[in-house]
C-alpha positions in Angstrom: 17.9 -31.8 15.6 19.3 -35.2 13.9 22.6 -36.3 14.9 24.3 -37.2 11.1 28.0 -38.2 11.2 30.0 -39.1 8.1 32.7 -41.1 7.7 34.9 -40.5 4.5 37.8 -40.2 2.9 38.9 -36.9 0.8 38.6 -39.4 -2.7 35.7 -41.0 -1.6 33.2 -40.6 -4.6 30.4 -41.8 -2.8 31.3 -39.7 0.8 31.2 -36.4 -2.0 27.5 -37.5 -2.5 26.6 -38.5 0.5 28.0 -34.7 1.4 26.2 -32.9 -1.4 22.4 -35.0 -1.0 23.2 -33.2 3.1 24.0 -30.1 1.4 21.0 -29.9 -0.9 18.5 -30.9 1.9 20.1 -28.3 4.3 21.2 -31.2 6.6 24.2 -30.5 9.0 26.8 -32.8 9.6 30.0 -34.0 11.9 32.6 -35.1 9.1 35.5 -37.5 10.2 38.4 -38.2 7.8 39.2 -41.9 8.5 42.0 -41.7 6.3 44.0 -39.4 8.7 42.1 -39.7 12.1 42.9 -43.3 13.7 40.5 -42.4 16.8 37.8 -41.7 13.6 38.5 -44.9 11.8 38.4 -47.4 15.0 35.0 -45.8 15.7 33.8 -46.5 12.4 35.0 -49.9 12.5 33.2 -50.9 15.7 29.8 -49.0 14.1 30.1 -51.0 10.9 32.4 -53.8 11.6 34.3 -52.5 7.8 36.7 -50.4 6.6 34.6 -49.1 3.4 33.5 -45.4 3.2 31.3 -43.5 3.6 29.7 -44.8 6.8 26.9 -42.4 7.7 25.1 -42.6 11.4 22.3 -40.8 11.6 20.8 -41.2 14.8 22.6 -44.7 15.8 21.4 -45.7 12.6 24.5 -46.9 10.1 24.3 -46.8 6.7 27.3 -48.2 4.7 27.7 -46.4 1.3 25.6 -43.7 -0.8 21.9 -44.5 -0.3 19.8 -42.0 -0.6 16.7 -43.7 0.0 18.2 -44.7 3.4 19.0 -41.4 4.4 16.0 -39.3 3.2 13.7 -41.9 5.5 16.1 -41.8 8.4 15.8 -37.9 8.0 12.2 -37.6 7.3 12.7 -36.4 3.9 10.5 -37.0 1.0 
């Protein structure tokens, strides 16, 4: 099984469809809220050296915003 983490915020338009393309392909996740959790937010800085949302590690592979095409490869989805 995948590792996938997301980092988000609970406004985050993109994190709600990074969320929903995980739902839809049956994908389970680890969801940190960097807006509350410091420990959350240092990590994601030091993955993606930014403070924008979502930041979504699948595997040690970061992805910076919604991109679906990123994820479905990284997840061997067509």
């Amino acid at each position: 099984m995948r590792s996938v983490k997301i980092y988000s915020t609970p406004v985050c338009v993109y994190c709600k469809m990074a969320k929903k393309f995980f739902a839809e392909n049956n994908i389970q996740y680890e969801e940190f809220n960097v807006q509350e959790d410091l420990k959350a937010r240092k990590e994601m800085m030091d993955k993606s050296h930014q403070l924008g949302v979502p930041v979504v590690d699948i595997d040690g592979e970061i992805f910076v915003g919604f991109d679906r095409g990123g994820f479905a490869k990284a997840l061997g989805i067509k």
